[in-house]
TORKOL-4160 file (C-alpha; in steps of 0.2 Angstrom, whole numbers, padded with zeros to 4 digits, m for minus):
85
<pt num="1" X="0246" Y="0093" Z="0066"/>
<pt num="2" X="0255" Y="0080" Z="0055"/>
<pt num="3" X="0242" Y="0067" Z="0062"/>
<pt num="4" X="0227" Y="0077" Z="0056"/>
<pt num="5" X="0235" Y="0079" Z="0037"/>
<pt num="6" X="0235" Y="0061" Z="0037"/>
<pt num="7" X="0220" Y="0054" Z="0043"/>
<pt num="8" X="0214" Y="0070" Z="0029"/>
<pt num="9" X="0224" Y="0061" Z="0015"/>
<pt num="10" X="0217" Y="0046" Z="0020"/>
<pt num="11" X="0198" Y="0051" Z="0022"/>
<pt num="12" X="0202" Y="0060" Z="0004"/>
<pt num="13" X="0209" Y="0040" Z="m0003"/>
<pt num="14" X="0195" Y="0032" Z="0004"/>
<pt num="15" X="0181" Y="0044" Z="m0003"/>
<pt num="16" X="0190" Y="0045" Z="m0020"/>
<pt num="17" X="0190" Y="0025" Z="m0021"/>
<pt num="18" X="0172" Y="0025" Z="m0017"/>
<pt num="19" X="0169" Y="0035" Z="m0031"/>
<pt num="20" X="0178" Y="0027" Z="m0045"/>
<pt num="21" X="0169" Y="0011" Z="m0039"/>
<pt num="22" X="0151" Y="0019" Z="m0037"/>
<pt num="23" X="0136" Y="0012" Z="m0028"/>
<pt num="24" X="0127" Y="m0002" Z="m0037"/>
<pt num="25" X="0109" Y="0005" Z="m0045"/>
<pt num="26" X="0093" Y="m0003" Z="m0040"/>
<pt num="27" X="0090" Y="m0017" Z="m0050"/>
<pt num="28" X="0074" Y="m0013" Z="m0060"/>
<pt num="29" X="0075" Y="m0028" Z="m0072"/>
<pt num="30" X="0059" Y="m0036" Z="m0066"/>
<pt num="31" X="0048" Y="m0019" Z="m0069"/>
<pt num="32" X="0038" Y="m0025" Z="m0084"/>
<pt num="33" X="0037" Y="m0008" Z="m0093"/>
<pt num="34" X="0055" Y="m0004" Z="m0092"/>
<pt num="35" X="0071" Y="0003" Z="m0080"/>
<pt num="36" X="0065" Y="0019" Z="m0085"/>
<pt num="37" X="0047" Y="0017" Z="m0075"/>
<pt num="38" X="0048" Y="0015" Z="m0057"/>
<pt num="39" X="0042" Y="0027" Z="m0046"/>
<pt num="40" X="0024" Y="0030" Z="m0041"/>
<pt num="41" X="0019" Y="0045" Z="m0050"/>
<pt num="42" X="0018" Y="0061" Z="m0041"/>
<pt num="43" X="m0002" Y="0059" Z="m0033"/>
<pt num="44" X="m0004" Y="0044" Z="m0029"/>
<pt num="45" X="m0015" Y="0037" Z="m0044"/>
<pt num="46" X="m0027" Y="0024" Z="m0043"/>
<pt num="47" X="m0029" Y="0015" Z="m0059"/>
<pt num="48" X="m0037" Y="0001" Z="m0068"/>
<pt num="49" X="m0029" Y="m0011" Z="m0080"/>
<pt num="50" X="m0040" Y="m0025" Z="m0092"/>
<pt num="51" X="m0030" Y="m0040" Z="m0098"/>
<pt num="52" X="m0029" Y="m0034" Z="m0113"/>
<pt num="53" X="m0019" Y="m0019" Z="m0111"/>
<pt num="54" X="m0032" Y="m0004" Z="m0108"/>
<pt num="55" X="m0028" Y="0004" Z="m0092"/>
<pt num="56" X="m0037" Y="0020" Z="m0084"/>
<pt num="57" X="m0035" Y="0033" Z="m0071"/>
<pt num="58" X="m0016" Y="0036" Z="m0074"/>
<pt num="59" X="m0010" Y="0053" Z="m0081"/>
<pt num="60" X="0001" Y="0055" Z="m0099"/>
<pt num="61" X="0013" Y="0043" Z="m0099"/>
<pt num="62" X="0010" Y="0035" Z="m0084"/>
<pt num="63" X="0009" Y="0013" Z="m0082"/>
<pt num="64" X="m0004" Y="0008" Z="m0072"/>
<pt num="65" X="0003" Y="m0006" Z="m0063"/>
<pt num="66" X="m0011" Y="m0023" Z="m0054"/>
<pt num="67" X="m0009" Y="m0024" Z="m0037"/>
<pt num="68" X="m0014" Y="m0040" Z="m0038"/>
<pt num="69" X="m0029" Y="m0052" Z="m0044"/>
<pt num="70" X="m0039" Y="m0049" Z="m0062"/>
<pt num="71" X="m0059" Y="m0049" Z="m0059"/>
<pt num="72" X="m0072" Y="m0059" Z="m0069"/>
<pt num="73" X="m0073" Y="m0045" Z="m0081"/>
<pt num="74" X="m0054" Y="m0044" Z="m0084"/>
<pt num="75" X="m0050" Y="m0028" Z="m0074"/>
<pt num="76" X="m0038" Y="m0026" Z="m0058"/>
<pt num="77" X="m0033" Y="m0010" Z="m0049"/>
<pt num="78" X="m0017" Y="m0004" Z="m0048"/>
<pt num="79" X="m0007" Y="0008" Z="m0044"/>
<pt num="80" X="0003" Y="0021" Z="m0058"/>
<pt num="81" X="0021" Y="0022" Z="m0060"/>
<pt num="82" X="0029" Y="0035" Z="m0071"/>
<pt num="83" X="0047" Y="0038" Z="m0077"/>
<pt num="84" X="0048" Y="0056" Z="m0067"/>
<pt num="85" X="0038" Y="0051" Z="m0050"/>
């Protein structure tokens, strides 16, 4: 019985030091619209982007971001993130 209460008091210190310490966030520092936007939104949105900043296809408040190459024209699809998924 003795044993149990300490590997219980132990399993409590462990958890507790976890806690105070926390588990590092993901780094969202090279998300070029901000830490706030990255998850794709919720359906899956295929967008469009121009060089110049227009971008269609993503709903309010949604970044379309290029999923890779700009065209002849200046447009590349992309994918849309949102601050909410």
């Amino acid at each position: 019985m003795m044993a149990s209460a300490k590997l219980l008091s132990f399993a409590l210190l462990v958890l507790t030091t976890v806690a105070m310490i926390g588990v590092p966030s993901a780094d969202t520092s090279s998300v070029p619209y901000g830490p706030d936007v990255i998850l794709p939104c919720r359906g899956n949105y295929i967008c469009f982007i121009h060089t110049d900043g227009r971008q269609y296809g993503c709903p309010q408040g949604g970044k379309c971001i290029p999923n890779g190459n700009y065209d002849q024209h200046g447009y590349a699809q992309g994918k849309c993130f949102c601050a909410h998924g």
